[in-house]
TORTORSE-315874 format. One record per residue (C-alpha): x, z, y; residue number from 1. Coordinates in Angstrom, 1 decimal. Each point is the difference from the previous one (the first is absolute). Layout:
BEGIN
@xx->X | zz->Z | yy->Y | i->NUM .
...
REM end
This chain:
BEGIN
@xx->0.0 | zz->0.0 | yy->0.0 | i->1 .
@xx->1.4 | zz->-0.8 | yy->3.2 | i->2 .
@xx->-0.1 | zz->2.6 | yy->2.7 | i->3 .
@xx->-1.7 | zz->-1.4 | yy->3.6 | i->4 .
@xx->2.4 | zz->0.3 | yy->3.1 | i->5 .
@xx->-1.2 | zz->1.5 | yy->2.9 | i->6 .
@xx->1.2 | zz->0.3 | yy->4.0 | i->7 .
@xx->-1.7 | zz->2.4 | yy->2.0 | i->8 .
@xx->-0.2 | zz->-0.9 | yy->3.7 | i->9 .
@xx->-0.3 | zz->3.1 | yy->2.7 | i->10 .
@xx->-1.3 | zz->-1.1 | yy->3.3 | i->11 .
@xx->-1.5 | zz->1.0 | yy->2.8 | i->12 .
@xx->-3.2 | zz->-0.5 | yy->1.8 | i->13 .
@xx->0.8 | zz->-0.7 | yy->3.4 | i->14 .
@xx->-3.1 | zz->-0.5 | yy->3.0 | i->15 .
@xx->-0.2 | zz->-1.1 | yy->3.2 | i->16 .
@xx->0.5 | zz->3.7 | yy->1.5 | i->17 .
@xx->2.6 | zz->1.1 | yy->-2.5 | i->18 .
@xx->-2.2 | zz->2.7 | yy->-1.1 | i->19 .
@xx->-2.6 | zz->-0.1 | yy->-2.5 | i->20 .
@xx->-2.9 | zz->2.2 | yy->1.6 | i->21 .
@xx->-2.6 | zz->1.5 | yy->-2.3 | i->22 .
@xx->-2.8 | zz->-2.7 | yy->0.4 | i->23 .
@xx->3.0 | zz->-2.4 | yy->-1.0 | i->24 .
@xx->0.5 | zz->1.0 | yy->-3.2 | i->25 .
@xx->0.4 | zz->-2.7 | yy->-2.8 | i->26 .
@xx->-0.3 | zz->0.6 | yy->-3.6 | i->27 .
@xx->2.0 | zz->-1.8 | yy->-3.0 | i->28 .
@xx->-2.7 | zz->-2.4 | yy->-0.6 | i->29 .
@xx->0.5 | zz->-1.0 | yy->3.7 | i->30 .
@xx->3.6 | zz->-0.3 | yy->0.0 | i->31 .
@xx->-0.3 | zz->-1.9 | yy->-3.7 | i->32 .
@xx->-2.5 | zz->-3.0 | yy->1.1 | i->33 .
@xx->1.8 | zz->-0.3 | yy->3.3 | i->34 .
@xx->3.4 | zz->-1.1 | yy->-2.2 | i->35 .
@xx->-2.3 | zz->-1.8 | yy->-2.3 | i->36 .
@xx->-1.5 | zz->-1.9 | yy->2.8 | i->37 .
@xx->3.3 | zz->-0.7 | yy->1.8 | i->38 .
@xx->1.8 | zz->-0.6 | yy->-3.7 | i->39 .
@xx->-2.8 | zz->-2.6 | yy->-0.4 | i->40 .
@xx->0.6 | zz->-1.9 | yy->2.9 | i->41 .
@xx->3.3 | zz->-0.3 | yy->-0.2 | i->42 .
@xx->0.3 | zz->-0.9 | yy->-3.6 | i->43 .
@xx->-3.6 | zz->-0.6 | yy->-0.8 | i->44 .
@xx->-1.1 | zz->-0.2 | yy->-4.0 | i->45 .
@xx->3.5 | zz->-0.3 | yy->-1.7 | i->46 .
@xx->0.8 | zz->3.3 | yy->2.5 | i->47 .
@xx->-3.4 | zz->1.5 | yy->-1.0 | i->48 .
@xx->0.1 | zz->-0.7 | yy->-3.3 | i->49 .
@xx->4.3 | zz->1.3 | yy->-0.4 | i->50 .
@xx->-1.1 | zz->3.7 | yy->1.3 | i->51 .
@xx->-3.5 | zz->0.4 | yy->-1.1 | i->52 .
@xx->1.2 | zz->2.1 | yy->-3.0 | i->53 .
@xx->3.0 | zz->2.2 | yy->1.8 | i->54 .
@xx->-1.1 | zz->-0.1 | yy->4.1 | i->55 .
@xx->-1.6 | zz->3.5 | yy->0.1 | i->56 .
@xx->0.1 | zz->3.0 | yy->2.6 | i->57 .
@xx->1.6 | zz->3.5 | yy->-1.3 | i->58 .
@xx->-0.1 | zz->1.9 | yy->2.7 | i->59 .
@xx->-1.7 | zz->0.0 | yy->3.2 | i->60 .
@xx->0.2 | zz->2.7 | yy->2.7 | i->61 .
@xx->-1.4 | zz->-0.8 | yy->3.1 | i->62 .
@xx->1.0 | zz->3.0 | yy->2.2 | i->63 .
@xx->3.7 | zz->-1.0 | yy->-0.5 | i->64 .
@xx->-0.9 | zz->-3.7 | yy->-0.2 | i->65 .
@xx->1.9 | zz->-0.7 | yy->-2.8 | i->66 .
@xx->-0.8 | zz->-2.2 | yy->-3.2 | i->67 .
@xx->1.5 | zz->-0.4 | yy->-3.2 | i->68 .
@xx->-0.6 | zz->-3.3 | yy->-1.9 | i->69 .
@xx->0.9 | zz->-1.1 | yy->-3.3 | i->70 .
@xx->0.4 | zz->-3.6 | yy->-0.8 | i->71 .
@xx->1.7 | zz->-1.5 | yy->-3.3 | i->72 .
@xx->3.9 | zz->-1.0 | yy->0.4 | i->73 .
@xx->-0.9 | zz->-4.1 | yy->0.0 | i->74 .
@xx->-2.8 | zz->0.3 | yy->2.6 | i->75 .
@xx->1.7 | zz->2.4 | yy->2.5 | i->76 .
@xx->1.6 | zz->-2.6 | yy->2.2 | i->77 .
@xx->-3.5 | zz->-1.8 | yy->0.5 | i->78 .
@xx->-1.7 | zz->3.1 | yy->1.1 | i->79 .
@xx->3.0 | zz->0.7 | yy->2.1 | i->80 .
@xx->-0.3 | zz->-3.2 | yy->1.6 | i->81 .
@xx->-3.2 | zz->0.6 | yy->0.6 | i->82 .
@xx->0.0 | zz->3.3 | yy->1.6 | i->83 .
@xx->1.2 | zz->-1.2 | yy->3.1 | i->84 .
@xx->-3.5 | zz->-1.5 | yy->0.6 | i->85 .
@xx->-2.2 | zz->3.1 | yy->-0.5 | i->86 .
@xx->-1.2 | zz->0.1 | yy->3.4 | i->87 .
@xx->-2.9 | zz->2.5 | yy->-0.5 | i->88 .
@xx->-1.2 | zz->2.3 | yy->-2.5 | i->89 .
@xx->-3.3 | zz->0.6 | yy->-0.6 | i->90 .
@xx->-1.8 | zz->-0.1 | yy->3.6 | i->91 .
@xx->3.1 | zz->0.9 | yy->2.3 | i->92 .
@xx->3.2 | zz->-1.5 | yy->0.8 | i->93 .
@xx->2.8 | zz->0.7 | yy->-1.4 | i->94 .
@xx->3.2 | zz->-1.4 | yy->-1.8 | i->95 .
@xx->2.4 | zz->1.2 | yy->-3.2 | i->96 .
@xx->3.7 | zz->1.1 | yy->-0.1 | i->97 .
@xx->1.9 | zz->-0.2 | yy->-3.0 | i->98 .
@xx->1.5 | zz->3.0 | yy->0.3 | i->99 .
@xx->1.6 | zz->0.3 | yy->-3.6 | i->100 .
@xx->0.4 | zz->-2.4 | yy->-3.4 | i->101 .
@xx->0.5 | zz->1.7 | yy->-2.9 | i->102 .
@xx->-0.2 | zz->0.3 | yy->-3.6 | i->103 .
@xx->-2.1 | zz->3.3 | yy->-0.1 | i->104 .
@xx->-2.7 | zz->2.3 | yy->1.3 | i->105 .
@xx->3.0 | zz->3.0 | yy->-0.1 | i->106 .
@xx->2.6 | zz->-2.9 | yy->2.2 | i->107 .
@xx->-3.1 | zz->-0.7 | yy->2.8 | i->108 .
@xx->-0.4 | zz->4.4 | yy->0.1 | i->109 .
@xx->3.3 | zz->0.4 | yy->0.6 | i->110 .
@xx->0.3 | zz->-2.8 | yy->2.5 | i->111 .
@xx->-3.5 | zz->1.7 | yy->1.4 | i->112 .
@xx->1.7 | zz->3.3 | yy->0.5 | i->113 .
@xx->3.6 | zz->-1.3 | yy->1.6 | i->114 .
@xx->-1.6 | zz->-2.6 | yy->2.3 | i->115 .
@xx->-2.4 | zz->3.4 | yy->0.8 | i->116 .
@xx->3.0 | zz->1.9 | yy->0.2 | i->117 .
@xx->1.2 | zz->-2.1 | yy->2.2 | i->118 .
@xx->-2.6 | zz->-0.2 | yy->2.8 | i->119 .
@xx->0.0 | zz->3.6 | yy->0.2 | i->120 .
@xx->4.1 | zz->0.3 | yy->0.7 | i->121 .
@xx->-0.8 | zz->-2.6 | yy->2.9 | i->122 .
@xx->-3.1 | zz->2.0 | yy->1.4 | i->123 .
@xx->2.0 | zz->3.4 | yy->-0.2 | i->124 .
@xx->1.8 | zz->-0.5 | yy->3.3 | i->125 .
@xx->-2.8 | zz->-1.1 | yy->2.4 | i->126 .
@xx->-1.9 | zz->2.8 | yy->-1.0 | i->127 .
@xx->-1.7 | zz->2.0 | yy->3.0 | i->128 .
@xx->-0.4 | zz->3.5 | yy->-1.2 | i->129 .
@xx->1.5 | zz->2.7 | yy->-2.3 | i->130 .
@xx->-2.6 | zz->-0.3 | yy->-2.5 | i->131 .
@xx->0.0 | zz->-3.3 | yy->0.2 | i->132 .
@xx->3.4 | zz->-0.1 | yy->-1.2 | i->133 .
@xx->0.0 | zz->2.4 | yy->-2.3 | i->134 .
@xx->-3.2 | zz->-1.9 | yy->-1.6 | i->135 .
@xx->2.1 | zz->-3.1 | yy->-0.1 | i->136 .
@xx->3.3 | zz->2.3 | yy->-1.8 | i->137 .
@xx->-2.7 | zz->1.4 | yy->-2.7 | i->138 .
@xx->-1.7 | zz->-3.3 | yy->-0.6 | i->139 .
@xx->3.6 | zz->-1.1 | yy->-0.9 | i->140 .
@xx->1.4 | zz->2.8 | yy->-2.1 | i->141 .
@xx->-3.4 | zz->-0.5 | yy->-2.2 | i->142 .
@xx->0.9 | zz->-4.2 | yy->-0.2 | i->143 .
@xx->3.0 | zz->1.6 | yy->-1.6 | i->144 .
@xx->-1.4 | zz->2.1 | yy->-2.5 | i->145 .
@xx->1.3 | zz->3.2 | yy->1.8 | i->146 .
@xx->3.3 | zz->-1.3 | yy->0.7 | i->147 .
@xx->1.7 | zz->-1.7 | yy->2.8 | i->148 .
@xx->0.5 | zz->-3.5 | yy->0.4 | i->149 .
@xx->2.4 | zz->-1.3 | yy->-3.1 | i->150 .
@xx->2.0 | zz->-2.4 | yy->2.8 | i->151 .
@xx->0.3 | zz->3.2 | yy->2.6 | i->152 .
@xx->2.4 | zz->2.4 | yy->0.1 | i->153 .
@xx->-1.2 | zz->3.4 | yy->-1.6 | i->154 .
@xx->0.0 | zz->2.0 | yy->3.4 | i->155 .
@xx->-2.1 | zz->-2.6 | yy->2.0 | i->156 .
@xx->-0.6 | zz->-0.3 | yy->2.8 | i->157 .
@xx->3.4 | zz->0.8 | yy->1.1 | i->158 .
@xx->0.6 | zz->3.4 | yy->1.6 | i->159 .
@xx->1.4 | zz->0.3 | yy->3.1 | i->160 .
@xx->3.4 | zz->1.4 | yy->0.8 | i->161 .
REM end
């Protein structure tokens, strides 16, 4: 028996504001007949017909606007093609982002959690307040699992001398 190979494809929902508000909210059947429709415009039956067994949405969590999509290995560059051209999902605006290609769901977490990681190291220093900052530090020691950052320095942020 011959095992199926499979990408998964995390992306992200962007709209026209940058922020998806709570009437905005999408579900994965939106997000999966908006790449349907745009997969079969682009490569129309043969494109249809190539991902109708593998094109299917994983996850879908609209308050972060992220998607995960799996597609099989032979169809993946179609539907990648083809994501470009998503222009709206289900009433509202918006377009994808590939944000990460990989080979599992645990590669598109981990990608998830560093490119998370990420955007709260960058928000840390034009925090306003105290708390602020210190919700940003805690937010970021849990992303770690308790620990600091694995590419930091143990006693970071530097102290001052």
């Amino acid at each position: 028996m011959v095992k199926f190979k499979n990408r998964y494809l995390l992306l992200e929902v962007i709209t026209d504001d940058h922020v998806v508000t709570s009437k905005e909210q999408f579900n994965d059947s939106d997000v999966y007949f908006a790449m349907w429709e745009a997969l079969s415009e682009l490569h129309g039956d043969y494109g249809t017909g190539a991902a109708k067994q593998s094109l299917s949405v994983k996850v879908c969590n609209s308050a972060t606007a992220t998607v995960v999509a799996r597609i099989s290995r032979g169809s993946l560059e179609m539907l990648a093609n083809s994501l470009c051209f998503v222009r709206k999902i289900g009433k509202h605006p918006a377009v994808i982002r590939t944000l990460h290609l990989g080979g599992s769901m645990r590669s598109c977490e981990k990608a998830l959690l560093k490119i998370h990681r990420r955007r709260l190291l960058t928000s840390l220093p034009s925090a306003k307040t105290h708390q602020a900052r210190r919700d940003i530090q805690q937010a970021i020691k849990a992303s770690c699992g308790g620990q600091s950052e694995p590419d930091m320095p143990q006693s970071w942020p530097p102290d001052d001398d």
